[in-house]
N, C-alpha and C positions, 0 to 999 in steps of 0.2 A: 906356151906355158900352161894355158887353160887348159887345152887340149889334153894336155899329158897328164896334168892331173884327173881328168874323166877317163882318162883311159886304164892309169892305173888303177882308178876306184871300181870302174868296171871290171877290169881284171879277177881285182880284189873278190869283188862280191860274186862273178862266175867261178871261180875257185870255190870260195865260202860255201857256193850251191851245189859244187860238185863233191865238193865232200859230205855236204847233208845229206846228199842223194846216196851217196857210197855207203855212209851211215844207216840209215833208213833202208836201205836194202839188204844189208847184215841183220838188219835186225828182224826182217821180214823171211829173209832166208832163214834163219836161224828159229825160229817159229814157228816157220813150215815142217824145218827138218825135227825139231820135236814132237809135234804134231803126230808126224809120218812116222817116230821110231812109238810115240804113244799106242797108235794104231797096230802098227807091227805086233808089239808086245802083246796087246789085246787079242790080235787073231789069231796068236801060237796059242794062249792061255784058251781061250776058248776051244780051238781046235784040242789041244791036249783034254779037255774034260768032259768036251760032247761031242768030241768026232769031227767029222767031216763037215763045213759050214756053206751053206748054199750064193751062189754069185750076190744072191740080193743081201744077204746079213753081211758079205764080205764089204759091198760096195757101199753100205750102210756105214760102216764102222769108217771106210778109207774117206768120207765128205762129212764127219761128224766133229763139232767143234772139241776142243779141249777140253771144254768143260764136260760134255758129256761122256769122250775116250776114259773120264778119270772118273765120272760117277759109275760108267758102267765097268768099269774093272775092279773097283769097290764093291760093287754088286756082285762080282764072280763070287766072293768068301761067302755071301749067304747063300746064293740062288741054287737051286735045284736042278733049273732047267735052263736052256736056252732064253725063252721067252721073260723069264723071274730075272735077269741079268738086264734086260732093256726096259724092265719097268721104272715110274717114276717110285722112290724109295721119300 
């Protein structure tokens, strides 16, 4: 009888940890993938206003946190240049 009750509770709580896991990885996924379309968006916009963007600003923009995909796509409406878009504003 002992048994079965630690077995169920075990169950229990390996279930409970599989689904946080489940959970927690949607949400990680789903983070990423906005992230990635943030980025996207950013190197059309760029490409569309200064042309053609060199491996390093590309790879720059695809490892840069959220926060910054959104200051610097804020910065396109003023920026002049290339470089006036990655400044701190």
């Amino acid at each position: 009888m002992y048994a079965t009750r630690v077995e169920r509770w075990t169950a229990e709580l390996r279930q409970e940890g599989r689904l946080k896991g489940r959970e927690e990885g949607l949400q990680e996924g789903l983070q990423k993938g906005l992230q990635k379309g943030e980025a996207n968006l950013l190197l059309r916009l760029l490409t569309r206003r200064f042309g053609s963007l060199s491996e390093a600003t590309s790879e720059r923009i695809n490892t840069a946190s959220s926060a910054e995909l959104e200051r610097w796509t804020d910065n396109i409406l003023d920026a002049r240049t290339l470089e006036e878009v990655f400044r701190a504003h």
